[in-house]
TORKETI-386153 format. One record per residue (C-alpha): residue number from 1; x, y, z. Coordinates in Angstrom, 3 decimals. Layout:
N
[mipa NUM, [X, Y, Z]]
...
% end
This chain:
377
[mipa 1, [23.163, 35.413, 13.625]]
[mipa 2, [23.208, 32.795, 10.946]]
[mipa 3, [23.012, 28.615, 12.533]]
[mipa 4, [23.033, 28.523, 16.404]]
[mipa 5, [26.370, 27.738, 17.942]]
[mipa 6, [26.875, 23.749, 19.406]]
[mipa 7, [26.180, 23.923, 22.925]]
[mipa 8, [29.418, 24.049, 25.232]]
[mipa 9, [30.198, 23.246, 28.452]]
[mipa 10, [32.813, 25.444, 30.565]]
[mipa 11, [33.774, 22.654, 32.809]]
[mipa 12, [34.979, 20.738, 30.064]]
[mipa 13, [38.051, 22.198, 29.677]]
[mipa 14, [40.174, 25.812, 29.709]]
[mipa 15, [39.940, 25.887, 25.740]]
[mipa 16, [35.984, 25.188, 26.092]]
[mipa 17, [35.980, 27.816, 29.288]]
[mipa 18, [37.740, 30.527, 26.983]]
[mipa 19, [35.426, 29.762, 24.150]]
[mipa 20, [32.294, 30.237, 26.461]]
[mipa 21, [33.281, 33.654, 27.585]]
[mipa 22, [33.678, 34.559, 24.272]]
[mipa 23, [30.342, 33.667, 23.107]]
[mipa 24, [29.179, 35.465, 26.050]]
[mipa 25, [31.389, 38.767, 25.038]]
[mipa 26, [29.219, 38.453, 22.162]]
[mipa 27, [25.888, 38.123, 22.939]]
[mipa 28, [26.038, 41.530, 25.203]]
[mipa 29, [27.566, 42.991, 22.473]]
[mipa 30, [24.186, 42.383, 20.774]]
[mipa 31, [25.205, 39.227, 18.543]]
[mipa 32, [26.697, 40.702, 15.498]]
[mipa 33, [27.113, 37.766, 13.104]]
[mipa 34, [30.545, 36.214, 12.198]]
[mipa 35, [30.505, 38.170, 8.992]]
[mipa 36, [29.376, 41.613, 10.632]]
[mipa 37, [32.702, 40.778, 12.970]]
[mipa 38, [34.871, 39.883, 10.069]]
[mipa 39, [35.403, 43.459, 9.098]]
[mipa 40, [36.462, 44.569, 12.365]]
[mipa 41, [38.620, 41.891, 13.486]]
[mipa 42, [40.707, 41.315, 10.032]]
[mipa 43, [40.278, 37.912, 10.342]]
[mipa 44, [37.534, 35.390, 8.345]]
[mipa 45, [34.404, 34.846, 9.826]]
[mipa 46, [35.142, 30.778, 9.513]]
[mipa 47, [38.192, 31.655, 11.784]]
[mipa 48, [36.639, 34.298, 14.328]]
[mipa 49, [33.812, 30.914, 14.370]]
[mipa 50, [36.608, 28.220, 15.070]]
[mipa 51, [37.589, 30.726, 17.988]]
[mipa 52, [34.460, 29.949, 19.779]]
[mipa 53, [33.839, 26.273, 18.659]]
[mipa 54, [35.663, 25.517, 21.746]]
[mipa 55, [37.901, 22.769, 19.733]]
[mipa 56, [41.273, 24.397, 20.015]]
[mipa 57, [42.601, 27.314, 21.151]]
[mipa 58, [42.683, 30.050, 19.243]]
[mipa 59, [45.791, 32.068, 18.522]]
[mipa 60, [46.358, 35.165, 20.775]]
[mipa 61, [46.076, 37.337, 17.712]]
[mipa 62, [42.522, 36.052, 16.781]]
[mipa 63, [41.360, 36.244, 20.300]]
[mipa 64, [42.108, 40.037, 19.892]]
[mipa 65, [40.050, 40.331, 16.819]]
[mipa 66, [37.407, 38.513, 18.397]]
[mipa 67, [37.113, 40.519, 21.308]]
[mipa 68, [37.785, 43.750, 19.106]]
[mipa 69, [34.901, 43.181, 16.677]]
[mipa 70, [32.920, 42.835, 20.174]]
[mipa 71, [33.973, 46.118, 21.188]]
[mipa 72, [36.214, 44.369, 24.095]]
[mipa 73, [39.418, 45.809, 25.126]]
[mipa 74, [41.834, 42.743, 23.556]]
[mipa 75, [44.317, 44.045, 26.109]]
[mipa 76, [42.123, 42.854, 28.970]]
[mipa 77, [41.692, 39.413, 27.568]]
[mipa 78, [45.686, 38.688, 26.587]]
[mipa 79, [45.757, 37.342, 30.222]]
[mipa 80, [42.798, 34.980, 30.383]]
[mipa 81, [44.499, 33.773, 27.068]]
[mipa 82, [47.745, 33.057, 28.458]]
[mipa 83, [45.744, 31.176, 31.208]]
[mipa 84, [43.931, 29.162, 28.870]]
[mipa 85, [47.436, 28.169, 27.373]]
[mipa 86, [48.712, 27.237, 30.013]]
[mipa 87, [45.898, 25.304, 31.680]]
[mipa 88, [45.463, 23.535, 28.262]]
[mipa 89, [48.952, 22.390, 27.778]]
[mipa 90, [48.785, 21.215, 31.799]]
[mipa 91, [45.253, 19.021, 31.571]]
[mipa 92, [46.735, 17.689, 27.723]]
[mipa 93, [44.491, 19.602, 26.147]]
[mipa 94, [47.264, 20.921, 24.277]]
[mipa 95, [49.132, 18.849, 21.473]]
[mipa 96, [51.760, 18.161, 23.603]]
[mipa 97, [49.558, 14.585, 24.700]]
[mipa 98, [48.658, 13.955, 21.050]]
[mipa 99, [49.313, 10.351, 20.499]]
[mipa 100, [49.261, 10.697, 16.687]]
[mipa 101, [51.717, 13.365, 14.702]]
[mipa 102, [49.769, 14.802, 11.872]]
[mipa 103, [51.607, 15.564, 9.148]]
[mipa 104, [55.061, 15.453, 11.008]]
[mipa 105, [57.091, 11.978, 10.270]]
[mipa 106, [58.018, 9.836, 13.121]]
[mipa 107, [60.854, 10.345, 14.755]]
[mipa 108, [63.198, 7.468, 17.748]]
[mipa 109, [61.624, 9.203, 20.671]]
[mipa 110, [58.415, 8.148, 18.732]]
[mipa 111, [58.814, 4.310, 19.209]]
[mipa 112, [55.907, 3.938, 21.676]]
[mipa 113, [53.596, 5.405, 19.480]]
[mipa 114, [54.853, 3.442, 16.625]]
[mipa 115, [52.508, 0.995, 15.453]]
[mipa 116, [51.462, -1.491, 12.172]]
[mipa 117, [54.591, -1.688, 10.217]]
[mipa 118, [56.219, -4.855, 12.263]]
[mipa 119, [55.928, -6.976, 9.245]]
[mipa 120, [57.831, -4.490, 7.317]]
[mipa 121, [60.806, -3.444, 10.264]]
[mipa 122, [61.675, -7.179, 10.386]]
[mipa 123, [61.428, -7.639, 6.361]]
[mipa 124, [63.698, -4.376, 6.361]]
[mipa 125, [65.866, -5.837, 9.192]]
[mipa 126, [66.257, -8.901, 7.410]]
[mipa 127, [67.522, -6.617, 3.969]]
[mipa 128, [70.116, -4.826, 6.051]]
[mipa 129, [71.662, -7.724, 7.275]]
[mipa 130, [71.955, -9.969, 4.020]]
[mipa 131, [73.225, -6.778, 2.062]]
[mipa 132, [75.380, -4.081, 2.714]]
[mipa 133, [74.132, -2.171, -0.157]]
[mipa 134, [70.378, -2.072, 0.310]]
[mipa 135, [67.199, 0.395, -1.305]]
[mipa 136, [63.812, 0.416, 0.433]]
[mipa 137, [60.937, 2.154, -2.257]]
[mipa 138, [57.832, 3.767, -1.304]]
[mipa 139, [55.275, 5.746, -2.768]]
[mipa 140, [55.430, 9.475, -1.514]]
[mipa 141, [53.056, 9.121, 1.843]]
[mipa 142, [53.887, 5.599, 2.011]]
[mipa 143, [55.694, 6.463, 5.608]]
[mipa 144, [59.043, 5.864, 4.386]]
[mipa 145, [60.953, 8.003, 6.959]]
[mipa 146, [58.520, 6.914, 9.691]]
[mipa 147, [59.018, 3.613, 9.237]]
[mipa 148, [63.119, 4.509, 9.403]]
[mipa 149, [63.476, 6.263, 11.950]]
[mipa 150, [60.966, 5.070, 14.517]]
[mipa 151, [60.924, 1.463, 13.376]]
[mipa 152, [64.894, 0.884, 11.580]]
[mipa 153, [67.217, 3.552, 13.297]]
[mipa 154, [65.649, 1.774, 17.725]]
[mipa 155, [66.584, -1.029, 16.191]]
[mipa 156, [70.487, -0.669, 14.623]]
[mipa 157, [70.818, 1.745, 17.900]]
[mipa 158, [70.098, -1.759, 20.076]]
[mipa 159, [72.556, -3.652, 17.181]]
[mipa 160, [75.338, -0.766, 18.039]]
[mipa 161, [74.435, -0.754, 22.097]]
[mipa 162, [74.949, -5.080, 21.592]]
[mipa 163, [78.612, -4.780, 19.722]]
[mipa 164, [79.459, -2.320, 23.101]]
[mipa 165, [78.939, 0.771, 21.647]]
[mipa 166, [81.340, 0.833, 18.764]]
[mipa 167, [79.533, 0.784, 16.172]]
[mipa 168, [78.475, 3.875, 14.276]]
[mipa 169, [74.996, 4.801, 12.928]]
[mipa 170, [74.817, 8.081, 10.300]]
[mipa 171, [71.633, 9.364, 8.844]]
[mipa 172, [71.472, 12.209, 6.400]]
[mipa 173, [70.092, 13.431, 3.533]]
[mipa 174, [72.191, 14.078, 0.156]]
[mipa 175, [71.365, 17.986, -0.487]]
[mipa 176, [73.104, 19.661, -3.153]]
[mipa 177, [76.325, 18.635, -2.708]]
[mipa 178, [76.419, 14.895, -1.558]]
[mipa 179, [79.864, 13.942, -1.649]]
[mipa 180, [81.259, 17.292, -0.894]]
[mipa 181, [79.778, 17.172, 2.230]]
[mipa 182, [79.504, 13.755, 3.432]]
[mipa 183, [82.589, 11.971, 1.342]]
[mipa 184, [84.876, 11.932, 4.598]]
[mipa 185, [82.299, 9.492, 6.264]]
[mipa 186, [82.049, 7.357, 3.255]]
[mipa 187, [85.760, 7.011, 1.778]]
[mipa 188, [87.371, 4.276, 3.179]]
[mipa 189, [89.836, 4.430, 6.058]]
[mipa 190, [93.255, 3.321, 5.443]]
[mipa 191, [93.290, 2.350, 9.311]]
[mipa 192, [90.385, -0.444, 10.278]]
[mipa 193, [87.500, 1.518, 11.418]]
[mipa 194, [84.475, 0.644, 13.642]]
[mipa 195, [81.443, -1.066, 11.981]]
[mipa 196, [78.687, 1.459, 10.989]]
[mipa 197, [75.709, 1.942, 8.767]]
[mipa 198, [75.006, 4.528, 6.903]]
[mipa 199, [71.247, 5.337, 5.931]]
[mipa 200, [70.604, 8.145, 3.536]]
[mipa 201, [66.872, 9.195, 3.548]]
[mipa 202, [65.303, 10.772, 0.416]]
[mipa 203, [68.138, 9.228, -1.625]]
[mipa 204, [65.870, 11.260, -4.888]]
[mipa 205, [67.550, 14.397, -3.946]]
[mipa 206, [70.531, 13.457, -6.134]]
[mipa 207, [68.795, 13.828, -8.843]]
[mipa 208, [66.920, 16.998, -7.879]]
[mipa 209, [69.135, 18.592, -5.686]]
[mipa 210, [72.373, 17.990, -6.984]]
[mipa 211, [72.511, 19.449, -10.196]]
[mipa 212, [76.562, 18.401, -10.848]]
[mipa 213, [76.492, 14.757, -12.545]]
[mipa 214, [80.072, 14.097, -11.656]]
[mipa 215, [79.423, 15.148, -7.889]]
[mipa 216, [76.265, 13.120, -8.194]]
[mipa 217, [78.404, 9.855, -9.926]]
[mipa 218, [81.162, 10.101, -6.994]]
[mipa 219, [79.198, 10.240, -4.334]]
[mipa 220, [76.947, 7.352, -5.815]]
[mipa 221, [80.574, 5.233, -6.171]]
[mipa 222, [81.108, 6.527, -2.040]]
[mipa 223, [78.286, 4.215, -1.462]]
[mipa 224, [79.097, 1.425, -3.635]]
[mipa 225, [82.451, 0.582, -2.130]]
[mipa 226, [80.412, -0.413, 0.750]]
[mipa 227, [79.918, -3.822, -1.254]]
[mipa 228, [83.664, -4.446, -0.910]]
[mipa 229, [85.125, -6.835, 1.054]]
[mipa 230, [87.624, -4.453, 3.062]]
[mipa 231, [84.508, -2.287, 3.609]]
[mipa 232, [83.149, -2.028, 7.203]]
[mipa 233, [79.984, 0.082, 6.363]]
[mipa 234, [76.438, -1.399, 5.610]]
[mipa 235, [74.416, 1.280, 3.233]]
[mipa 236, [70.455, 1.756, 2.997]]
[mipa 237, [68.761, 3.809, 0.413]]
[mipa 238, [65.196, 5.347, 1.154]]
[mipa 239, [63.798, 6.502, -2.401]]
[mipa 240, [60.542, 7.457, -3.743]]
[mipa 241, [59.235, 4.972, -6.235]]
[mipa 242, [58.538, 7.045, -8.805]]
[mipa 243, [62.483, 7.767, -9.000]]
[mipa 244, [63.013, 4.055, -9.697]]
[mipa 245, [64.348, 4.577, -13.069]]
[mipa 246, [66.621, 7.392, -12.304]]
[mipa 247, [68.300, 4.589, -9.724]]
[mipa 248, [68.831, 2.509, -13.120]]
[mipa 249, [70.573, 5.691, -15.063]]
[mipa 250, [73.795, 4.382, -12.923]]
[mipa 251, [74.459, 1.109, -14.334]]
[mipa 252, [76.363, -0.042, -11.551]]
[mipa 253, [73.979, 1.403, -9.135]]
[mipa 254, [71.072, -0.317, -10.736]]
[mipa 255, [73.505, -3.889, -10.203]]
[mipa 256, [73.984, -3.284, -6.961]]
[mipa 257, [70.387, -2.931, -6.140]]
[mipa 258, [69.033, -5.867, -7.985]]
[mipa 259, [67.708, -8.352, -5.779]]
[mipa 260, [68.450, -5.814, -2.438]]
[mipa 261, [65.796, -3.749, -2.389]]
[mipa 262, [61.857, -3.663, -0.993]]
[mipa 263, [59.023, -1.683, -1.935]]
[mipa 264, [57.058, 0.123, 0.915]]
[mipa 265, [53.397, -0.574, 0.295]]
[mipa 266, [50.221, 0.220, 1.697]]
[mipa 267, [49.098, -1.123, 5.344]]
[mipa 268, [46.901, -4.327, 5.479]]
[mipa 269, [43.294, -3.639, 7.072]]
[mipa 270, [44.595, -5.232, 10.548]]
[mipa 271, [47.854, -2.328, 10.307]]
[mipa 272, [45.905, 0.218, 9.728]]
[mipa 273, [43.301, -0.694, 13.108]]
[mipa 274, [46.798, -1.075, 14.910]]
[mipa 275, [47.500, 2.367, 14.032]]
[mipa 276, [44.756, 4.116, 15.177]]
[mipa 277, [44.040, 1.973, 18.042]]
[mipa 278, [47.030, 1.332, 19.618]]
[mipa 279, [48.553, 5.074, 20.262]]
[mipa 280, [45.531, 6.193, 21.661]]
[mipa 281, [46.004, 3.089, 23.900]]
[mipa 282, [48.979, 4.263, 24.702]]
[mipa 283, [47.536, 7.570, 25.958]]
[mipa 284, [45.097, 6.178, 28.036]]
[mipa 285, [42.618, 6.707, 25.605]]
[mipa 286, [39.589, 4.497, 23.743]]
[mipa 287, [38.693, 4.663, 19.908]]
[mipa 288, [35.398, 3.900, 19.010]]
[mipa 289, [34.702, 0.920, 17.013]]
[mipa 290, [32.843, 2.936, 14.472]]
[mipa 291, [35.534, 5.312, 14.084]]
[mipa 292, [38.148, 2.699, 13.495]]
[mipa 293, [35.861, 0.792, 10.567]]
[mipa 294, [35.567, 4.252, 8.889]]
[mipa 295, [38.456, 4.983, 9.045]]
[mipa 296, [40.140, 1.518, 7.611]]
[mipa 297, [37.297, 1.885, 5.223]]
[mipa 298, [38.562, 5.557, 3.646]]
[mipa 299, [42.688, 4.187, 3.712]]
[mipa 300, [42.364, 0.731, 3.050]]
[mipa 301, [44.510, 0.592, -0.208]]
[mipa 302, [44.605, 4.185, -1.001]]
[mipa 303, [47.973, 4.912, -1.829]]
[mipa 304, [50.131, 7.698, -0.233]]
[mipa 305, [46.901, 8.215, 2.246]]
[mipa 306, [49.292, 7.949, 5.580]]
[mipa 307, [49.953, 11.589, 5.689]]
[mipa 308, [46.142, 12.329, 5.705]]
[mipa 309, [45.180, 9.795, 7.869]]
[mipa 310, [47.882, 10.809, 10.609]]
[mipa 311, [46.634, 14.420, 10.027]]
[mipa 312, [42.700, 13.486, 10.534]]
[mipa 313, [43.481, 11.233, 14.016]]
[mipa 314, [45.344, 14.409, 15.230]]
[mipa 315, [42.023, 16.470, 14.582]]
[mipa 316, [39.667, 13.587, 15.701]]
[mipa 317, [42.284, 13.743, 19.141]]
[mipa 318, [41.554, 17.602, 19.570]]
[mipa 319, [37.907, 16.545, 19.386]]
[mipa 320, [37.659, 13.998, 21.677]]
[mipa 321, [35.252, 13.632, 24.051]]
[mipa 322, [36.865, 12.869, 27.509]]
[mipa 323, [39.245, 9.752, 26.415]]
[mipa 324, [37.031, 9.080, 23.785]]
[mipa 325, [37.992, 9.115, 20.247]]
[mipa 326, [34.841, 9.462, 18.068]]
[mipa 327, [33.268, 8.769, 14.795]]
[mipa 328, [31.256, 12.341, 14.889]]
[mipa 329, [34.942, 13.551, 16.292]]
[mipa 330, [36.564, 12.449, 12.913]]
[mipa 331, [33.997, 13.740, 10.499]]
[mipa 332, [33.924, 17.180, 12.086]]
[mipa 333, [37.363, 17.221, 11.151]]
[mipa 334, [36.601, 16.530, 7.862]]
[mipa 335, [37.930, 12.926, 7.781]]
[mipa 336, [40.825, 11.569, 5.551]]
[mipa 337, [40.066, 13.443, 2.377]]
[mipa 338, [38.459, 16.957, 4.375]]
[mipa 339, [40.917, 17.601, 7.304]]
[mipa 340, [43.991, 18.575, 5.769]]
[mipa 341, [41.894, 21.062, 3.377]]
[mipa 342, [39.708, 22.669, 6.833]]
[mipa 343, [42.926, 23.230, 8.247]]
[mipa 344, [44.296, 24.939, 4.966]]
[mipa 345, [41.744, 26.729, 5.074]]
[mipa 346, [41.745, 28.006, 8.072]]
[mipa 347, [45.405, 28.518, 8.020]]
[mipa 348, [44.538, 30.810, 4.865]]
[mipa 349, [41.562, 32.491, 6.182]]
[mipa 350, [43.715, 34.002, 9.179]]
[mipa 351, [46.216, 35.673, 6.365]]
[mipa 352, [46.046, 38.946, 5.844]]
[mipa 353, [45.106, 39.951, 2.187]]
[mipa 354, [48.611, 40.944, 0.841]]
[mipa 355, [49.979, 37.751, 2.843]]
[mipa 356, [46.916, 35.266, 0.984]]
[mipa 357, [48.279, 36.630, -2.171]]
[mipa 358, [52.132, 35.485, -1.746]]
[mipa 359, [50.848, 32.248, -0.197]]
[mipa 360, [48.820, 31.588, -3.377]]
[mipa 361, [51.489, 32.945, -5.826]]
[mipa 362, [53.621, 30.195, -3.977]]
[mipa 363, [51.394, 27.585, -4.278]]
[mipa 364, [50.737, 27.720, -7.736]]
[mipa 365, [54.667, 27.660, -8.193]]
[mipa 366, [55.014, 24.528, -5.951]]
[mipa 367, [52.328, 22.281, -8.109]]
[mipa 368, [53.162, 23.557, -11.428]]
[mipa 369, [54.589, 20.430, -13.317]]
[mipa 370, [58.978, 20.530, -13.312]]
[mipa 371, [60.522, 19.752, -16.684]]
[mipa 372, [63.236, 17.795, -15.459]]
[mipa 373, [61.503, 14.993, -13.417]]
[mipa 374, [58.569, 14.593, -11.075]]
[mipa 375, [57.406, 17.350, -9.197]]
[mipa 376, [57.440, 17.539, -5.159]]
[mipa 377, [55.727, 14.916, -2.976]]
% end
């Protein structure tokens, strides 16, 4: 049966109650081991193993396989499933009360949970205002779009709700075609029209989305003529670092930025403890002290790390013990550099074998090197 199973207990919770009848289910159907199972269910034996960890619930479809291998009926179990689910999203148990967003960016309704980048929101603040052409830089994972959107847009939304509401705030990304699409809320008005900004995220897709260099140069020249005087927009570029120089390949571009723009960097040991601490506070929830030195010990100064560390404090979350976030929590989700691979492999585990082979096909097309520029990040 291969290394016993971690004790459970199924008063802890409907995903740890679910998880206990299935180790039940299979110790009186003899205790096949995970790999014995594996054949029957269609599913890894690392995955049909996660199902009875009692961590998170397993999908409905694994559950099956689980019970299948077991020689359950999966029909009779769909229900104590669905009653799981729904218990789990009920107590929180469910990521619905997850105070930290994994690999999704930050978005307004975020705000609360919005913590260590202060420092930077003023400093960006303070850009907006003394420029109405402005670029903020960051390394991909820096937390660019986080730090717009729930740090920059609450704040210009409080700016618009102090001028009385007529002020107008636009966010978009450029796409293919930049100016086709969004030249009619850049050209200027011939009839005064209400202060706005206009903030274009992942300003890089310019040069690798819009293939056309004179749709490209006009929509580039939209967004200058914010600099003049008749003008009542206020422009903010968020760019990856690395496409710096392409900024400079417009020389009036490149003018316009000098001395107007800030580079995103890496959180200071003090932002980083405000980042774990503080949304679990928010939650209702305590971090232990061990965790949080580990954890400022495996980002401090690691560039691009903020996707991975949001990822692991969701996974140390669906491991906590009570309202405890824990050290032993965090490395059983692999930490900073393990968690985001566990899940992948889990995620790839549960493929079937023809869907494993398109998922690899693609992934070996996404980090093949482009000719044309940097590659995706």
């Amino acid at each position: 049966m291969g290394r016993p199973e971690r004790p459970l207990d199924p008063e802890a919770g409907p995903v740890q109650r679910l998880a206990h009848e299935l180790r039940a289910l299979r110790r009186a159907a003899g205790g096949p081991s995970y790999r014995e199972m594996a054949r029957e269910a269609g599913f890894s034996a690392t995955t049909l193993s996660q199902a009875a960890a009692g961590e998170r619930l397993p999908s409905l479809a694994v559950l099956q396989g689980y019970v299948r291998a077991c020689g359950g009926d999966p029909g009779d179990w769909e229900p104590r499933w669905k009653e799981a689910e729904s218990a789990a999203a009920m107590s929180g148990d469910g990521d619905d009360g997850a105070p930290y967003r994994g690999l999704a960016r930050f978005e307004p309704g975020d705000r609360h949970l919005f913590f260590g980048r202060d420092r930077m929101i003023e400093e960006l603040c303070g850009l907006v205002s003394d420029h109405r052409l402005a670029v903020l830089f960051g390394a991909s994972g820096s937390g660019k779009s986080s730090l717009l959107r729930a740090g920059m847009i609450p704040r210009l939304r409080e700016e618009i709700a102090r001028l009385g509401g007529t002020a107008v705030l636009r966010v978009f990304t450029p796409g293919a075609r930049p100016a086709q699409t969004y030249g009619r809320l850049l050209a200027p008005s011939a009839e005064a029209g209400p202060v706005g900004w206009v903030v274009v995220d992942q300003f890089e897709e310019v040069f690798t989305l819009c293939r056309d260099r004179a749709e490209r140069a006009r929509f580039i020249d939209l967004l200058l003529a914010a600099r003049e005087p008749a003008s009542r927009l206020r422009v903010l570029l968020i760019v990856r670092a690395d496409f710096y120089a392409r900024c400079a390949e417009h020389r009036a571009l490149a003018d316009a930025l000098s001395g107007a723009g800030m580079l995103l960097g890496p959180m200071t040991a003090d932002e980083l403890r405000e980042a774990v601490v503080r949304p679990a506070q928010a939650a209702g929830l305590l971090v232990e002290r061990e965790l949080t030195a580990r954890i400022v010990e495996d980002v401090l100064d690691q560039p691009g790390a903020l996707p991975m560390l949001s990822h692991a404090l969701l996974e140390t979350w669906r491991r906590r013990k009570g309202r405890l976030l824990t050290l032993a929590g965090y490395e059983a989700a692999g930490g900073v550099r393990g968690a985001i691979a566990a899940t992948a492999d889990e995620v790839y585990d549960a493929f079937s074998p023809a869907r494993a082979e398109t998922a690899r096909n693609l992934l070996l097309r996404l980090v093949e090197p482009g000719r044309s520029g940097p590659g995706p990040g």
